[in-house]
C-alpha positions in Angstrom: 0.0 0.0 0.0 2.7 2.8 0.8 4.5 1.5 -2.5 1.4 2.4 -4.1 1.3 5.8 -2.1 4.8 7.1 -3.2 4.3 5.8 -6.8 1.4 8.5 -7.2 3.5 10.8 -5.2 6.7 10.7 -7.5 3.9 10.8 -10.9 2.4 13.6 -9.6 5.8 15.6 -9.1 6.7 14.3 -12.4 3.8 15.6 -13.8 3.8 18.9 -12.4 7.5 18.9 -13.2 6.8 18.3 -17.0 3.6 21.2 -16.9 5.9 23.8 -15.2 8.9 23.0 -18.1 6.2 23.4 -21.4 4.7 26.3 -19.8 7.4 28.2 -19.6 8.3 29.2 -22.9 4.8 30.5 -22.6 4.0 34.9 -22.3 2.4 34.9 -18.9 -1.7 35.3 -19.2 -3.5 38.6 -18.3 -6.1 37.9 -15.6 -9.7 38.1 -16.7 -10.5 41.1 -15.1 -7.6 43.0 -16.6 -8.5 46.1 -18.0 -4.7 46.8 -19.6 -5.7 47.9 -23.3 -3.3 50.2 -23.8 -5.8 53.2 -24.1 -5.2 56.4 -22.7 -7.4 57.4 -19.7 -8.6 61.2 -18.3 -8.8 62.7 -14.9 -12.6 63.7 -14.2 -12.3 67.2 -13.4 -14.7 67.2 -10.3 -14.5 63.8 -8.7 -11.0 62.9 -10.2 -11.7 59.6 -11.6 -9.9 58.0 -14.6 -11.9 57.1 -17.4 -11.5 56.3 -21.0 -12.4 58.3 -23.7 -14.6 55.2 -25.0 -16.9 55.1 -21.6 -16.4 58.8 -21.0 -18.9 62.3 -21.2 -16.9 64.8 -22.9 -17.9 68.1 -22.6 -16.0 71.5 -23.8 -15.5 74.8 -22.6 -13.2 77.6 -24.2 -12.1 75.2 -27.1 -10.9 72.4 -24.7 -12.2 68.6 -24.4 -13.0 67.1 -21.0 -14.0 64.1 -20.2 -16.1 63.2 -17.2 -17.0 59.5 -15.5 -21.0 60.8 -15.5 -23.9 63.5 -16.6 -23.5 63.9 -13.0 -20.2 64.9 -12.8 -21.0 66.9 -16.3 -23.1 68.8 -14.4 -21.3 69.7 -11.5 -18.9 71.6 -13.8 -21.4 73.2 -15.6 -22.9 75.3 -12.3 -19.1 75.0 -11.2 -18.4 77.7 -14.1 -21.6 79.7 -14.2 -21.2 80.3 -10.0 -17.4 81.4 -11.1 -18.8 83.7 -14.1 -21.4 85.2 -11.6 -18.5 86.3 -9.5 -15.8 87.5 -12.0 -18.0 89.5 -14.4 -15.0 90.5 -16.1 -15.2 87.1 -17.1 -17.9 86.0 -19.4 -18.0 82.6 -20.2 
């Protein structure tokens, strides 16, 4: 019975042995929730989150894109500059 035992032991090692050998000529896998594409991301300008310019609201103001995580967010910026051009009225934006 325990030559039995170590027989499975020492094909199992040998086995792992022979995986671990062919796998590692092998690139390493990405996990599956990897998110690494390669594309470039942009800071939310109110809550600071990084988003892509796929999933992203882009709004602009004096010629510039930027690009927000939500409407919410989109928002937010929106009464963020009229407050500031109710304040400075030698600004009119």
């Amino acid at each position: 019975m325990i030559r039995l035992l170590i027989m499975g032991l020492l094909l199992y090692i040998g086995y792992r042995i022979v995986i671990s050998l062919t796998s590692a000529g092998k690139p390493p896998s990405k996990p599956a929730g990897s998110r690494d594409s390669g594309e470039e991301t942009f800071r939310d300008p109110v809550c600071g989150l990084y988003v892509t310019e796929e999933m992203a609201i882009i709004g602009r103001h004096d010629g510039q894109r930027h690009y927000f995580c939500s409407m919410n967010c989109l928002e937010k910026y929106r009464e963020q500059l009229d407050h500031s051009s109710h304040n400075n009225p030698d600004k009119s934006g």
